[in-house]
BAKEMI-36113 format. One record per residue (C-alpha): residue in one letter; x, y, z. Coordinates in steps of 0.05 Angstrom, whole numbers, padded with zeros to 5 digits, always signed. Layout:
<atoms>
aXYZ...
</atoms>
This chain:
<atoms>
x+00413+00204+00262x+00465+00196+00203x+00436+00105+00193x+00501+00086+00189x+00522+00029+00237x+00583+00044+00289x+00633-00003+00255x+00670-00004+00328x+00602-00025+00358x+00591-00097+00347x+00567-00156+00386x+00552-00230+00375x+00505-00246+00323x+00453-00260+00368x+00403-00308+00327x+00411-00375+00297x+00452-00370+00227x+00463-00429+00176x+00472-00457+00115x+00435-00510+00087x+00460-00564+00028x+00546-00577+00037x+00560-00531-00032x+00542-00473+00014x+00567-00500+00084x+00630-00511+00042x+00634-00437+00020x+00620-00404+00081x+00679-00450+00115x+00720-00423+00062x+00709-00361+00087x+00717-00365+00156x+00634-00348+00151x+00587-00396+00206x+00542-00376+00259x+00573-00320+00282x+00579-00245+00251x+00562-00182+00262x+00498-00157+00300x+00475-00093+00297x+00430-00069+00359x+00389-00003+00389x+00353-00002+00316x+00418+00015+00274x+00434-00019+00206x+00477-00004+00164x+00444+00048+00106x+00455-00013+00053x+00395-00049+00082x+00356+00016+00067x+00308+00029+00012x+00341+00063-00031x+00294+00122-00033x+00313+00131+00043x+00383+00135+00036x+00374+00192-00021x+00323+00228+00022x+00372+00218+00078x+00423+00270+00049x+00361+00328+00055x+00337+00303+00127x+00404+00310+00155x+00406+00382+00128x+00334+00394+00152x+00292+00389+00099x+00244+00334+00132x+00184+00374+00125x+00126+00403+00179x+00068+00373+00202x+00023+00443+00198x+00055+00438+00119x+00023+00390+00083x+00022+00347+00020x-00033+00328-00027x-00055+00284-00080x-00103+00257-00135x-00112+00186-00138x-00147+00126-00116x-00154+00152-00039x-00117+00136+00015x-00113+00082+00068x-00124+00118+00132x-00116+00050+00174x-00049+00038+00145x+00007+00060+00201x+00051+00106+00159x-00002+00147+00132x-00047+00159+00199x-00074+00178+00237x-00133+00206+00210x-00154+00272+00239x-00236+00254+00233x-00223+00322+00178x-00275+00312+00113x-00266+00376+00059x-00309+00377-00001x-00305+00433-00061x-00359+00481-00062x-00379+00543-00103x-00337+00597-00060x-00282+00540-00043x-00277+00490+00013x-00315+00469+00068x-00289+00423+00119x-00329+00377+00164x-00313+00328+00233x-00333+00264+00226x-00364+00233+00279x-00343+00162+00287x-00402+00112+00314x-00380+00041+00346x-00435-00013+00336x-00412-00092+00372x-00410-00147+00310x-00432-00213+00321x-00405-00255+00251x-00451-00311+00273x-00484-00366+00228x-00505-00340+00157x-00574-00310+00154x-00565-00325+00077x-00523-00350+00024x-00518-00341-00050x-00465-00370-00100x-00449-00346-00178x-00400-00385-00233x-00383-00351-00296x-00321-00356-00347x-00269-00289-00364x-00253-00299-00447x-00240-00252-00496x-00245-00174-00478x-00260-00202-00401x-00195-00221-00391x-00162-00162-00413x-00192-00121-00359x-00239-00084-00411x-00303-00093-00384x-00340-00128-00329x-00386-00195-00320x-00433-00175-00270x-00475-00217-00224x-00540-00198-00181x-00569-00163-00153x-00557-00196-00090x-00616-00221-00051x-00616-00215+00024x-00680-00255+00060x-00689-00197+00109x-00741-00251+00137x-00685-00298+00157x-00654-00248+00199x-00675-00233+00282x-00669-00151+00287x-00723-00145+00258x-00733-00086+00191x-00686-00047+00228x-00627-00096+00232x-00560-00091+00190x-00525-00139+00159x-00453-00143+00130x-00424-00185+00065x-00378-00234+00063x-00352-00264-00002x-00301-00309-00030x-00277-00318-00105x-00238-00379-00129x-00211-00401-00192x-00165-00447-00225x-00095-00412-00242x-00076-00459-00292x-00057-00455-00354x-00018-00479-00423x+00057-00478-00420x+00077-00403-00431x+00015-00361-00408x+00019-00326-00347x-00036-00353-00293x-00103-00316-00291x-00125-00257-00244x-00193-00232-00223x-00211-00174-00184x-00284-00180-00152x-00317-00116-00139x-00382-00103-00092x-00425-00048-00125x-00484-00007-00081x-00535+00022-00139x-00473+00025-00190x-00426+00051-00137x-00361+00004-00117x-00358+00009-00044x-00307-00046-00040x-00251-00095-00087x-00215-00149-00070x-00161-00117-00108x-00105-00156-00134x-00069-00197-00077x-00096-00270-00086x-00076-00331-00038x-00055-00393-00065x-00086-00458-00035x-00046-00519-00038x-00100-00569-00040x-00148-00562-00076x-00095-00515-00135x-00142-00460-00126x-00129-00382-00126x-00180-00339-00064x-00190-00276-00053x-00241-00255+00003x-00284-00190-00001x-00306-00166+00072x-00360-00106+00077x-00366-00086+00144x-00401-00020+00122x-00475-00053+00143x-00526-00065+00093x-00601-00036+00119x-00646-00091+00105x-00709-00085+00062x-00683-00022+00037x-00680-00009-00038x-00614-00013-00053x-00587-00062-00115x-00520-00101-00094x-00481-00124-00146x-00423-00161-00157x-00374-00144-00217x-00320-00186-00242x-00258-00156-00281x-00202-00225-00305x-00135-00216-00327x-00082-00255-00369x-00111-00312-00395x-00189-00346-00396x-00213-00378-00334x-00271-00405-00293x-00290-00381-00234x-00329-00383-00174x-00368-00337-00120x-00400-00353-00053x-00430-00296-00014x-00453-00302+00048x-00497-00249+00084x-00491-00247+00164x-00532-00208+00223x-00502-00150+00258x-00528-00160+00325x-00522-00092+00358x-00514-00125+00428x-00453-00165+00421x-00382-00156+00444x-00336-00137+00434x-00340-00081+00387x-00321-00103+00318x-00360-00058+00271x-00353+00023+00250x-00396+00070+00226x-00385+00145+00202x-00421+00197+00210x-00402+00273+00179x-00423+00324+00216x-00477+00388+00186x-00436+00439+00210x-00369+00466+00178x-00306+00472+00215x-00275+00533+00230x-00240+00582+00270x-00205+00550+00337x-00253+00479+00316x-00209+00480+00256x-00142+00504+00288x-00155+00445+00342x-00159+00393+00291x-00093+00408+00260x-00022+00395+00274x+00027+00452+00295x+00101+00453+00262x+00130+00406+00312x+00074+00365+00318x+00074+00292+00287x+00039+00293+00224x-00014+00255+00192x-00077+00247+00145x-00103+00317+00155x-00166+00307+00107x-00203+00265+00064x-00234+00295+00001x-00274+00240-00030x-00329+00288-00076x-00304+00243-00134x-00336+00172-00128x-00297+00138-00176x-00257+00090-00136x-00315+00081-00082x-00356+00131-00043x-00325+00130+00029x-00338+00170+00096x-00269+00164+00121x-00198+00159+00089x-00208+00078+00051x-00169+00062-00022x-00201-00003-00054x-00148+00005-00111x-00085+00010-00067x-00043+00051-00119x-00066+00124-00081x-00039+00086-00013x+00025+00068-00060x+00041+00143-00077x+00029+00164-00012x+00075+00134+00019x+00123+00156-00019x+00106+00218-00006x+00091+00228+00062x+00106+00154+00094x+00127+00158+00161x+00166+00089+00171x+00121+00070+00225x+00109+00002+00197x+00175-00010+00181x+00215+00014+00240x+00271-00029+00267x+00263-00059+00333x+00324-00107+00334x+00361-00134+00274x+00418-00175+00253x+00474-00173+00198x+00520-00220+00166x+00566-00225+00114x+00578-00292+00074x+00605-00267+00016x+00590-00333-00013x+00563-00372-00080x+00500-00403-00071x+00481-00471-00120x+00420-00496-00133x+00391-00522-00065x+00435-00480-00019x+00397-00434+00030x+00423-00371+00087x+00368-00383+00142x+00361-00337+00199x+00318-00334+00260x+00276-00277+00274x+00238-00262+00340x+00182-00200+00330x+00116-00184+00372x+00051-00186+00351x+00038-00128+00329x+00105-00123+00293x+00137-00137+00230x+00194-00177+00202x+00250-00159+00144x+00302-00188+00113x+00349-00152+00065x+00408-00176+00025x+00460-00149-00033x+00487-00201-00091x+00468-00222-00149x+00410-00264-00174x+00381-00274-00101x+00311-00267-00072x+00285-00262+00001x+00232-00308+00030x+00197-00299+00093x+00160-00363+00136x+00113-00353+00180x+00113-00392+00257x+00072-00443+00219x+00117-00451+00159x+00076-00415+00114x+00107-00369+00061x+00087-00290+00079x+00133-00249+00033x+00187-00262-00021x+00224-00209-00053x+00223-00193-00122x+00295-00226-00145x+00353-00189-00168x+00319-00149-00231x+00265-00116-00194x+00230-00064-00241x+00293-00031-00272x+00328-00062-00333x+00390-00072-00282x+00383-00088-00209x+00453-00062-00170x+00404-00043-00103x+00385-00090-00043x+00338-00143-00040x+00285-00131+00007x+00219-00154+00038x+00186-00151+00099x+00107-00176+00130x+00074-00160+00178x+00067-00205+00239x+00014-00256+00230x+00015-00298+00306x-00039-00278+00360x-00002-00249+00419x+00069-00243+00453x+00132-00265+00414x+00138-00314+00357x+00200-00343+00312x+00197-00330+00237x+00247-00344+00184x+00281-00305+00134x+00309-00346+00066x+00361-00322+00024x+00362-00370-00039x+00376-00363-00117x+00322-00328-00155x+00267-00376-00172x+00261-00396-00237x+00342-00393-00247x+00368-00461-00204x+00414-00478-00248x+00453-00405-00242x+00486-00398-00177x+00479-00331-00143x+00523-00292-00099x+00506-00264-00031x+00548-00202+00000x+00511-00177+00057x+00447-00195+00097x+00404-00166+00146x+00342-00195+00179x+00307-00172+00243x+00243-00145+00272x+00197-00081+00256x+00176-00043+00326x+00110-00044+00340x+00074+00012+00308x+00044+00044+00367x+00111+00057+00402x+00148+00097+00346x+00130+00158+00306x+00187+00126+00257x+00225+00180+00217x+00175+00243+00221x+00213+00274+00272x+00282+00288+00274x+00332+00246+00308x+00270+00204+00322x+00262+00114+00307x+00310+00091+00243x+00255+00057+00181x+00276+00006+00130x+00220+00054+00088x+00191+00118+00091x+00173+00172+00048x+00210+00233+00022x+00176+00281+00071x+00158+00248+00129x+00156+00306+00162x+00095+00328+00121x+00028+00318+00133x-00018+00286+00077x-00085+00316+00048x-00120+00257+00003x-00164+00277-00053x-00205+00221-00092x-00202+00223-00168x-00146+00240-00232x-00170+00289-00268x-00238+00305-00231x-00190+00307-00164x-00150+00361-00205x-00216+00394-00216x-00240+00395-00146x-00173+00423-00120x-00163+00470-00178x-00234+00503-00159x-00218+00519-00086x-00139+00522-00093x-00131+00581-00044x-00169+00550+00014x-00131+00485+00009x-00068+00524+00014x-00092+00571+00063x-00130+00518+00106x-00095+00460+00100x-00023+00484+00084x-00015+00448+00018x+00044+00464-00011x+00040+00416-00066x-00006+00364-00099x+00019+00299-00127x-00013+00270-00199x+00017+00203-00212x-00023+00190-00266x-00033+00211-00340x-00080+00194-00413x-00086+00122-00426x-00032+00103-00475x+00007+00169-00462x-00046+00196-00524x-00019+00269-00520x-00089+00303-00511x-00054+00356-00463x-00012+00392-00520x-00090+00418-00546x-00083+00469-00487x-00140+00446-00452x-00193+00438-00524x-00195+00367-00505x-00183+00365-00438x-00195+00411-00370x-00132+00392-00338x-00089+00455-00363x-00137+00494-00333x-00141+00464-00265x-00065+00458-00253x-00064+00541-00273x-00112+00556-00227x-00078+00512-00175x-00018+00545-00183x-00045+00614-00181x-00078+00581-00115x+00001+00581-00089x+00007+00504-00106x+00059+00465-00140x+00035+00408-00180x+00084+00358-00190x+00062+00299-00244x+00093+00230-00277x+00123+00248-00343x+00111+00168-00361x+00048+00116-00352x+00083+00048-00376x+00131+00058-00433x+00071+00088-00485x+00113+00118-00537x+00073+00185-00529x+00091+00192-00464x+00101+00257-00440x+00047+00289-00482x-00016+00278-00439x-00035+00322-00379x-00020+00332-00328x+00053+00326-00349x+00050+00372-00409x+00016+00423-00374x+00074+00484-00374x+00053+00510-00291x+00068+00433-00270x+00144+00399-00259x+00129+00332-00298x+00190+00274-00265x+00212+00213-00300x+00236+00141-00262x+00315+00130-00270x+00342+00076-00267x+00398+00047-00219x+00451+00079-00267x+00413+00142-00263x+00385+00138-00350x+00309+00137-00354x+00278+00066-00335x+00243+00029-00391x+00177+00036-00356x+00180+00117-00361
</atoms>
């Protein structure tokens, strides 16, 4: 499939297209432009609308260089989100290091009913982020948590799971960015959950919320120490946290709550060889190596920090989530003012998706739910280069119950800039597939993705940690290879302030050493030559390290980005 639209196949623009304010109506009667342009159907847009990264990778698919599902793909990082559609699904494969290499395990997966009834207790905590807490440094910490295992029916057996909310205030003086928090839920030191960094704005009461949900159940009376930890951001704040502890009845339905289980006994021969994909198999998350704890101590393939889930699907994204199901196109070519709005109608499923993509300058994208509610905007015209000359896009996920709904994709002037008009070329706007009905763009001549990774083809091995991930592939390099068909391992990640410990060979550092005996393994490491403009960048490992191929960003004109 070459994603370029058949110019002599167009139809009616089959969904609602206008222009708000009369500067805009004005403009598009100028130009002949009004409800009607072209529609593009059967899943084909034109390769504009595109992520840029799949129209490059585009040029190797077509010559077959998609990649193979029994080849795979690995990284160190955060983890990986095994739930998320483009990077699943998860094979039930665990692999830990071990003296003589690496010893893989199924995972049983046990299915316990939920019933989130009435609170069996409640417990609330108020502190303030200033000085080193709001630059992330270090955290304030609250608990332990007490749970009244007396209030609770099962009995000294019974479960429980932990709900939490944290709010705060956002506001702040003229000119300082509004504060963040991040609330972490630590098990006897460990995190086993974050919020992260996505916060919802309420509109009455002005209050940020971010809501932590542990469905991994807490054993009651047992001796573990639940704590919560609170990391701020940007500027000084007050803030607030309500937890609320609820019963996991175990005869409920319908099933709401997982458990894991790994097995005792180590995979291998035709056990093994059942449990992974064959050339022209579909791919997916062939393993979970979580030995390294740092980001949270997980059974099965989970990322509380995100950015692991991030590189990933770069990497190995299949376009599942973002596969088109039906989409529109239109082209204004007009000068929006401040006030004037391109609105189009978008139908999608439940369990669906909805984009909307545009070219011009100093534009942005917004998304509204059935409800009205805002679900996505698009970064503007800038984006994260220096100079933006790439589409606009954004997309959500559907957010109504069941069967069809209408959402509503914006295109507007950047906000911030309403006294600059900007101009809109092109726009697209439609509906993802749902994500159970397409394999996207793993296989060839297969569904057509607004995004995907490089290799979709490839199938993804997720190891927890930076450098102590390095470490635990480094020691059984040959087995991953030989295994689990890793071809290459991903390290998107580098010393804090680009402090160039890796030119000491390894005297400072045991990264050297881990990518050597990865290669001799028959592994490529590939690593980011830059972590955020440090002027030493370049000089820390994993990037200095001679065996790896260390890769800057460039820009849209092709020079290194500032941020590299």
């Amino acid at each position: 499939m070459s994603g370029e639209q058949d110019r002599n196949d167009s139809t009616v623009f089959s969904r609602r297209t206008f222009m708000r304010a009369s500067g805009a109506a004005a403009a598009a009667a100028a130009l002949g432009v009004g409800a009607v342009g072209t529609a593009a159907a059967d899943h084909e847009i034109d390769s504009t609308f595109r992520n840029i990264r799949v129209r490059e990778a585009q040029k190797a698919w077509e010559r077959g260089y998609r990649g193979r599902a029994d080849r795979s793909l690995a990284l160190t990082d955060s983890g990986a989100e095994g739930r998320h559609p483009d990077l699943g699904p998860w094979n039930d494969v665990t692999a830990t290091t071990v003296e003589n290499g690496l010893e893989l395990y199924d995972t049983e997966i046990e299915r316990t009913p939920v019933y989130p009834g009435d609170a069996r207790g409640q417990q609330s905590y108020t502190g303030t982020a200033a000085g080193a807490e709001v630059l992330g440094l270090r955290p304030l910490v609250h608990g332990p948590l007490s749970i009244p295992a007396e209030a609770f029916e099962t009995g000294d057996d019974g479960k429980a799971r932990i709900r939490t909310v944290i709010t705060w205030e956002p506001e702040n003086p003229e000119g300082v960015e509004a504060a963040e928090f991040e609330l972490r839920l630590m098990k006897n030191g460990t995190q086993i959950a974050t919020t992260g960094f996505q916060s919802v704005l309420d509109e009455e009461p002005q209050k940020a919320r971010k809501e932590l949900l542990v469905n991994d159940g807490v054993e009651l009376n047992a001796d573990d120490d639940y704590e919560f930890w609170v990391y701020g951001y940007r500027a000084p704040a007050v803030y607030e946290i309500d937890a609320r502890i609820e019963e996991v009845d175990t005869d409920a339905e319908p099933i709401r709550y997982e458990t894991d289980a790994v097995t005792d006994e180590p995979l291998s021969g035709a056990d093994l060889d059942g449990k992974l994909p064959d050339a022209d198999d579909e791919p997916g998350l062939i393993a979970w190596h979580n030995d390294d704890t740092r980001y949270g101590d997980y059974n099965k393939p989970r990322d509380a920090n995100g950015h692991g889930t991030h590189v990933s699907g770069i990497m190995t994204g299949s376009g599942q989530a973002a596969t088109v199901d039906d989409a529109t196109t239109d082209s204004p070519n007009t000068v929006l003012i401040a006030g004037d709005i391109l609105s189009y109608e978008v139908d999608a499923g439940a369990n669906g998706g909805v984009f909307g993509a545009a070219t011009g300058e100093g534009i942005e994208i917004v998304i509204e739910g059935p409800d009205g509610r805002q679900l996505a905007r698009s970064v503007g015209a800038s984006g994260t280069s220096e100079v933006s000359v790439e589409t606009n896009i954004t997309q959500t996920p559907a957010v109504h119950g069941s069967g069809s709904a209408t959402y509503t994709v914006y295109v507007r002037t950047t906000e911030g800039e309403f006294a600059a008009p900007g101009r809109v070329k092109e726009v697209a706007a439609g509906s993802f597939a749902d994500y159970r009905s397409t394999s996207g763009e793993a296989l060839a001549d297969d569904d057509y993705a607004i995004h995907a990774g490089i290799a979709p083809g490839n199938s993804l091995v997720a190891v927890t940690g930076l450098g102590g991930g390095a470490s635990n592939v480094g020691r059984a390099a040959e087995d991953f290879a030989a295994k689990l068909g890793v071809r290459a391992v991903n390290m998107s990640w580098g010393a804090v302030g680009g402090i160039p410990i890796g030119i000491a060979g390894g005297a400072l550092d045991t990264t050297p050493g881990d990518i050597e005996n990865i290669t001799d393994g028959g592994i490529l490491t590939v690593a980011a030559a830059g972590n955020a403009a440090t002027p030493a960048n370049g000089n820390s490992s994993p990037a200095v390290v001679e065996e790896a191929i260390s890769v800057v960003a460039t820009g849209p004109r092709d020079g290194i980005a500032a941020y590299s």
